[in-house]
N, C-alpha and C positions, 0 to 999 in steps of 0.2 A: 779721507783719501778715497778718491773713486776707486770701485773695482770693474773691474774685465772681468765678462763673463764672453766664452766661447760656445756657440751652438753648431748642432751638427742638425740638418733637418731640418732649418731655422723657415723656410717656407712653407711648411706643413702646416696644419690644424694647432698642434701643441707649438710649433718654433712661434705663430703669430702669439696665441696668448702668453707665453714664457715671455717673450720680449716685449710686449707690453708689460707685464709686471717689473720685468726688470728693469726697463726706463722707468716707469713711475717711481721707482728708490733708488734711481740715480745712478745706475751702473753705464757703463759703455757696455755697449751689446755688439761683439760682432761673428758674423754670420759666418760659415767656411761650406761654401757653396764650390761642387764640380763645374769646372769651367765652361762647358758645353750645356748648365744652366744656370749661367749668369741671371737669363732673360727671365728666371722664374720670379726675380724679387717683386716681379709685379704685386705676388699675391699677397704682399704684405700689406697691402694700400697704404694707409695712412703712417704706417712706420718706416716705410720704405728708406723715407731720404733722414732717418732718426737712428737704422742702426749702420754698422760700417760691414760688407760683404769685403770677403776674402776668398779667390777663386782658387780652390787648391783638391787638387787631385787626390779623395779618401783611400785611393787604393798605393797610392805613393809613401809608404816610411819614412823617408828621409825626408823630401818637402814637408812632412805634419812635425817633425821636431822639429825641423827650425823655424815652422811657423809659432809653434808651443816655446823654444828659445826667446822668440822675438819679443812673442805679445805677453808672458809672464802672466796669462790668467789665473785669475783667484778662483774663478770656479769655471768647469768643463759641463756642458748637458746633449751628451751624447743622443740624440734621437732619429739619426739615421736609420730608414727603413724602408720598407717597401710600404704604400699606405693603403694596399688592400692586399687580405689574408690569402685568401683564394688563388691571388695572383701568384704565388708560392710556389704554388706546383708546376708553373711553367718554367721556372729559372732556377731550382732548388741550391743550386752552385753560386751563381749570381748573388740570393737572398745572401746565404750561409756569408759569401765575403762582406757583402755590404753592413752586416747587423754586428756578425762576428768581425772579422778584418776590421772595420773601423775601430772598434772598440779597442781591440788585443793593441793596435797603432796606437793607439790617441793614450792607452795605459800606459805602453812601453814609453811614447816619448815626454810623459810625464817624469816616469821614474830616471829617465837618460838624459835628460838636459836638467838635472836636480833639482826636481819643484816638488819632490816628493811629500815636504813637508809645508809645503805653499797649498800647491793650488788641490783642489778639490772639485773629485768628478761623481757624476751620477750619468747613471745607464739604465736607461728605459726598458724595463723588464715589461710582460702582458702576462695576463691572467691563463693566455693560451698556452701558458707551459703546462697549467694542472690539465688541460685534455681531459682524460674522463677521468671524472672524480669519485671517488668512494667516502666519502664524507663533504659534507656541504654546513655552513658556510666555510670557506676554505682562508688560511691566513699566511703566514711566514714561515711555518713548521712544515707547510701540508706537502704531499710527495708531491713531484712535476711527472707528469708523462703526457708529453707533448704529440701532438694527432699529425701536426702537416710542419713543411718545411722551415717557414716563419717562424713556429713556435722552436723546433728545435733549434735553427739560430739563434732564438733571442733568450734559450736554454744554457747553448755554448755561451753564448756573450755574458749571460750573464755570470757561470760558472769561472770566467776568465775572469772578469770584475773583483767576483770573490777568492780568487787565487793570487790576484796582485797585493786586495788587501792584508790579505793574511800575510804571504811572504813577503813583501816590501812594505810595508805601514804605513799606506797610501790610506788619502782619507776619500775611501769609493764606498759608494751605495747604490742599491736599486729602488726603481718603485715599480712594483708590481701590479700596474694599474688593469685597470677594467674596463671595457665600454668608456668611452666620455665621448662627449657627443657637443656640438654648438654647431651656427646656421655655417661654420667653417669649412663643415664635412664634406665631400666630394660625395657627387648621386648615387654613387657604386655601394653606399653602405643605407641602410636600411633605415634607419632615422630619415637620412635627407630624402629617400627616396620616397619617403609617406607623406613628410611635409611639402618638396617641392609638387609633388604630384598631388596633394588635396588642393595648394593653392592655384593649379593650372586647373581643375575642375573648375574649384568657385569662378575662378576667372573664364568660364567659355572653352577650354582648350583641348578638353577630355572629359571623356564620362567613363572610365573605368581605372582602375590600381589592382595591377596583378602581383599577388603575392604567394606567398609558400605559406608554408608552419606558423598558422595564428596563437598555436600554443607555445612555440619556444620561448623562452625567459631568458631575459639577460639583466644585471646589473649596469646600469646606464644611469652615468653623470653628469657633470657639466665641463668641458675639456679648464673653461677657467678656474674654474675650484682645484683641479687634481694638479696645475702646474705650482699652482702653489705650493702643494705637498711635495716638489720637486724641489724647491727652493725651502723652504723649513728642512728639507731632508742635513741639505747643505751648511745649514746654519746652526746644526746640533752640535752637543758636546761632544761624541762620538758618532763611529760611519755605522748604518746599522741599516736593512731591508726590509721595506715595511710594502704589507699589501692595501692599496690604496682603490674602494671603492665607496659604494652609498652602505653597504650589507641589504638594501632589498630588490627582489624579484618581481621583476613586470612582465607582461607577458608582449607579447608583439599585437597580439589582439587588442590591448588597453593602449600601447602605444597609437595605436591606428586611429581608436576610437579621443585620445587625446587630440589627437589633428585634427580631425577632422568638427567636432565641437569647437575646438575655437576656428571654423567659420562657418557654425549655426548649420552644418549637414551633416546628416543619417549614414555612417559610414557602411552598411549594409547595405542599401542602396547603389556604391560603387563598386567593390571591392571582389574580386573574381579570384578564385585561387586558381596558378598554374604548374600542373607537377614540375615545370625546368626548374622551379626554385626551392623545390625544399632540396635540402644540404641533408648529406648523409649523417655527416657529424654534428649534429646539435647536441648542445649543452647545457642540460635542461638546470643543472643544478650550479652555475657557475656564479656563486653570489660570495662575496667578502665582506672577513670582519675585521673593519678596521680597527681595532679596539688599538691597538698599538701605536698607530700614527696619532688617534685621538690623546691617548695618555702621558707619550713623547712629546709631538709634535704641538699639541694642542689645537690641531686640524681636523675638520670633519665638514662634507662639502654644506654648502650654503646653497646650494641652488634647487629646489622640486624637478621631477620628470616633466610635472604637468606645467611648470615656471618656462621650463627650458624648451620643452615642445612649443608652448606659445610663441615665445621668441624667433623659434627657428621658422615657423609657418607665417610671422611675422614678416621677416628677414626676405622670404621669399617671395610673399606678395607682390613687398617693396620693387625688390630686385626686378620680377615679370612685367611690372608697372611701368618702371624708368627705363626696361628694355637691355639689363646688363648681363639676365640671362633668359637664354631661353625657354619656353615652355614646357611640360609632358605634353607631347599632341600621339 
């Protein structure tokens, strides 16, 4: 029997590779897209006319149960968010409904149109709950104390998750994911911004990358590898939160010097630091051990930093080449 899977976020980073996995094993995939971005399904490219979009207002209760009545999903992947961290602080009310609100919605009308024991939800937790850590590398136990607005929504949200499973014996989990990264990324996050911007060098376009903090470290994946752990999450015996990263530290300085090698240039040669960018709150020690998704799940990513940065500086080339996006100039 086919299953229905429902995405919240489904034009994001993660909603593209979630739905590509989940068409490759055969499920219906459909999207629940805010009416007012219908027009986003662009960014699905190739799966666009593969999954079914449903335009329904995440802030509306009632319209989400009787969309949840209708479509009888066997499994729910909540990834509704804002897709950059920073941007938090502009709308903190805003974030808090979209991360939380969606969530406490899409629980409740699980539990209200009785699919309590059907369908099966996961909620996108981040590593940005633990904020500043006192112990490193961090897992399932570790305390949260979230720095900015994002993290304490996606704190609430997720504390809601685990207050539905406990008191209604809903089958929810989180994944506590980390950094992941592919050429999917929007320029605002750091990854893309090193790869697009060495590929517009090599290509004539620029000769400098202004950066902040060469020493901050982050835990950085591959977004395809961690959707997977989204979907194994779902398919266990039992609902259970697991932190979902590589467990190693890279620095942004090895990231840089990763791009820029695959295309045969001296990244010291470009590379200018500019104080607007270093971030007050860096998190030098924000690294995960998966030891539990590995042991459960039998997951642990598949893809190198230095695999995944090729790719992406790859992707970009390509893209600056065919002219579908544009340059750093």
């Amino acid at each position: 029997m086919t299953k229905t899977a429902l995405i919240t976020g489904i034009t994001g980073q993660d909603g593209y590779y979630l739905s590509r996995l989940l068409l490759g094993l055969g499920y219906r995939v459909i999207g629940l897209i805010p009416p007012q971005r219908c027009s986003s399904i662009v960014k699905l490219d190739e799966l666009a006319d593969k999954v079914k979009i449903r335009p329904v207002d995440l802030r509306d209760a009632q319209i989400l149960r009787e969309v949840v009545e209708e479509l009888q999903p066997d499994e729910i992947y909540n990834l509704a968010a804002p897709s950059f961290v920073p941007n938090s602080w502009n709308d903190p009310l805003g974030t808090l409904d979209l991360i939380t609100g969606t969530a406490t919605r899409l629980l409740s009308a699980v539990r209200e149109v009785g699919l309590a024991n059907r369908t099966r939800f996961y909620q996108a937790s981040s590593s940005e709950m633990f904020g500043t850590v006192d112990v490193s590398p961090q897992d399932e136990n570790t305390s949260f104390r979230p720095k900015n607005p994002y993290a304490a929504a996606k704190l609430h949200a997720h504390w809601t998750m685990v207050h539905h499973r406990d008191r209604y014996d809903l089958f929810a989990c989180s994944g506590i994911l980390y950094n992941h990264e592919s050429p999917r990324r929007p320029p605002s996050f750091v990854t893309r911004k090193v790869t697009l911007t060495a590929a517009s060098i090599k290509l004539g376009y620029c000769n400098t990358l202004e950066m902040g903090n060469l020493d901050a470290k982050r835990d950085w994946g591959y977004a395809g590898d961690y959707v997977e752990a989204m979907w194994r999450m779902l398919q266990a015996d039992r609902p259970e939160d697991y932190a979902i990263g590589t467990g190693q530290l890279h620095s942004v300085r090895e990231l840089v010097a990763m791009a820029f090698d695959c295309l045969d240039l001296d990244w010291q040669n470009y590379v200018v630091i500019n104080p607007q960018f270093l971030r007050p709150d860096e998190h030098f020690q924000l690294v995960a051990n998966p030891a539990k998704a590995k042991e459960n799940l039998q997951w642990q990513p598949q893809m190198s930093l230095a695999a995944l940065i090729q790719e992406m500086v790859t992707k970009d080339l390509e893209r600056i080449k065919l002219g579908k996006i544009k340059p750093i100039q």
